[in-house]
N, C-alpha and C positions, 0 to 999 in steps of 0.2 A: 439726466443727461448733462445740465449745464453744473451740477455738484463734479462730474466728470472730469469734464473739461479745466473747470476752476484747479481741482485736485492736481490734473497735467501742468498745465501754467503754473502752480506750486512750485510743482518739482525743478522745470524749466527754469525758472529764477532761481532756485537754493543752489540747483548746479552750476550756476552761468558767476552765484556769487564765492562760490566755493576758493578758499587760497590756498595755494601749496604750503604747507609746512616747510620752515627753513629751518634746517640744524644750528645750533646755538640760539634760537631765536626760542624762549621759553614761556613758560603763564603761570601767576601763582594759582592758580586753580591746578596746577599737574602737579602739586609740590607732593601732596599727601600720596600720591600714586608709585608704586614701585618702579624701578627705572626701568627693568623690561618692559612692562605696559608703555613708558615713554618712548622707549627706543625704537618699537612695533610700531607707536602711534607715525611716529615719523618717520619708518623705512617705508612698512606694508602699508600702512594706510587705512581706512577703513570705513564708509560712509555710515555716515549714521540713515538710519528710518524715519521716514519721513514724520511719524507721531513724538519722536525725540527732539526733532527739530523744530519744529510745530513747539515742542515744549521748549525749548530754549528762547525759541524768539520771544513767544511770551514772556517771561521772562526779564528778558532784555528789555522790552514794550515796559513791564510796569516798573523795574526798575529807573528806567527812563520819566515814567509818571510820576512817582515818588522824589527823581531828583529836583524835577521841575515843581514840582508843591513846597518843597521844601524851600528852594530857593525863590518862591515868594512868600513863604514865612518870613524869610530874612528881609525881604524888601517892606515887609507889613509891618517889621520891627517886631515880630514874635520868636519868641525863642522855642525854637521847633527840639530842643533835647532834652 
């Protein structure tokens, strides 16, 4: 029941944080993609699933952990390369 409910609340945030695509506004992440898939992504649209999403935020979470370790290598004076 409360796996349930948490799941709902999931959804309810990703959509609430959801942006509209703005033409000319581009990511190098889409560079490698064919420009139909581009042009699709920003007319039609297309949400992603919820275990997609789930996997992006991760993602972003330890990418974000990583920045943050590393820039206290640099405060520790260790050369983190």
């Amino acid at each position: 029941m409360i796996d349930v409910l948490f799941t709902e609340l999931i959804l309810k945030y990703l959509k609430s944080q959801k942006k509209d695509r703005i033409i000319g506004v581009y990511y190098p992440s889409e560079l490698p993609w064919c420009l139909r898939k581009i042009y699709y992504d920003y007319t039609i649209g297309k949400d992603k699933d919820l275990e997609s999403k789930l996997v992006m935020i991760s993602g972003t979470l330890m990418h974000s952990f990583i920045s943050d370790v590393l820039k206290f290598a640099k405060s520790e004076g260790i050369d983190a390369q």
